[in-house]
Every structure is written in C-alpha cells, then in structure tokens.
C-alpha positions in Angstrom: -29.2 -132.3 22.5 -27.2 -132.5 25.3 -29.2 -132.3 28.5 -32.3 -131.8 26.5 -35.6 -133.3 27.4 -36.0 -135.7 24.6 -38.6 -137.1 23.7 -38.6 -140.3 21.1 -40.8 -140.3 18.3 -41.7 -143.8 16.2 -43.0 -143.4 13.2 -43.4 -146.0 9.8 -42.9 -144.2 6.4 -42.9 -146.5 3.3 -39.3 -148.5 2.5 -38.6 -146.8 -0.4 -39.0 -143.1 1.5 -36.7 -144.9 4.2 -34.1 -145.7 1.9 -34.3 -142.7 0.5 -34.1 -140.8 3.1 -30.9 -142.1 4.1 -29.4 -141.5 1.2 -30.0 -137.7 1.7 -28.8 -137.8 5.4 -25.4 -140.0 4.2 -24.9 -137.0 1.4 -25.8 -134.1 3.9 -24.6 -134.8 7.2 -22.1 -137.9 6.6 -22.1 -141.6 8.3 -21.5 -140.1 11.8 -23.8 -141.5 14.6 -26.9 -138.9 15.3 -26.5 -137.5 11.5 -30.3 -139.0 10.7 -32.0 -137.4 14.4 -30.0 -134.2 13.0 -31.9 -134.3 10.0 -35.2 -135.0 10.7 -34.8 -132.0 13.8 -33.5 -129.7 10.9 -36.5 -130.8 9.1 -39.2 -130.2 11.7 -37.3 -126.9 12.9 -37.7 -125.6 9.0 -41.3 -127.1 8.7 -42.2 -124.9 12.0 -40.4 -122.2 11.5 -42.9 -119.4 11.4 -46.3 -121.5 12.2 -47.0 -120.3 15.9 -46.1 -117.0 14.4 -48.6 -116.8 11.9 -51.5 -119.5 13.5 -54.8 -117.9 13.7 -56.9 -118.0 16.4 -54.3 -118.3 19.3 -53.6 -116.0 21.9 -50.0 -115.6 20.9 -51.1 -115.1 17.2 -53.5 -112.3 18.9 -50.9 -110.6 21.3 -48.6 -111.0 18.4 -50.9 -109.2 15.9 -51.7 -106.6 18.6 -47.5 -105.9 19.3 -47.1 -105.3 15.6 -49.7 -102.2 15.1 -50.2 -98.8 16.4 -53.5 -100.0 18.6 -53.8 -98.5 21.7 -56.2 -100.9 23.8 -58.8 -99.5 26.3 -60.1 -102.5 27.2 -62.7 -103.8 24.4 -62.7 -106.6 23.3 -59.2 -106.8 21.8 -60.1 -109.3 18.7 -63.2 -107.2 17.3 -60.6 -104.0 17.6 -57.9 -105.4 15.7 -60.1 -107.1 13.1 -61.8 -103.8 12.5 -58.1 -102.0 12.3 -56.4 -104.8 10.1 -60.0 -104.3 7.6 -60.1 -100.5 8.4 -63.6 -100.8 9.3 -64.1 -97.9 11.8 -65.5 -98.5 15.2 
C-alpha cells in the first residue's frame, strides 16, 4: 500500500465479531503491524472478485458480454442484439 491512495474506512461490527476477528487475523497473518488492514483488503478483494465482471446492467457488463461472442455490431441497438443472441431469438 505503499504510495497508494488510501482511503480509511470506520466501521462498528458487534464485540464478539471483533474479537473474533482478531483471532483469525493473529492465526493467518501473525501479530505484525498492518496484519488486520491486510486482512480485511484480502477479504474485500475475494468478496469483489468477479462482481463488475458479471453486474448486469452496466456498460462494462454490456461491452464485456459483447467481447465474449461472435456479434458483429452494425449499429443497432447493441443491448436488444445481444439479448436476442444470448436467448437465440432471431432478429
């Protein structure tokens, strides 16, 4: 995270989660100073990992769909032609 822009985020989970938590980061990463932003980065990275990929109704979930076939777009309306492909509904 060197020279990152960070950015911090507070949040309040229940004690017991806390403490629990902890525990998990102590076993996984050790006592070392960072070890708990580490984990809850790892965390978030795993939770994410795939989501913009696969979110519909974004652009990049559209240009991403659209990379992945065989469509050869002629200017329609690019949504209506790849729903149609990806339900084989002809034109």
């Amino acid at each position: 995270m060197h020279g990152e822009d960070v950015e911090v985020i507070k949040v309040e989970v229940p004690k017991a989660l806390a403490e629990k938590f902890r525990r998990y980061v102590a076993e996984r990463y050790g006592l070392r100073r960072g070890s708990i932003t580490r984990a809850i980065i790892d965390l978030i990275e795993e939770k994410l990992s795939g989501v913009e990929q696969h979110t519909i109704g974004t652009v990049d979930s559209i240009v991403g769909l659209g990379l992945k076939s065989d469509y050869m777009w002629s200017g329609e309306d690019l949504v209506e032609a790849l729903r149609r492909k990806m339900i084989n509904v002809p034109g």
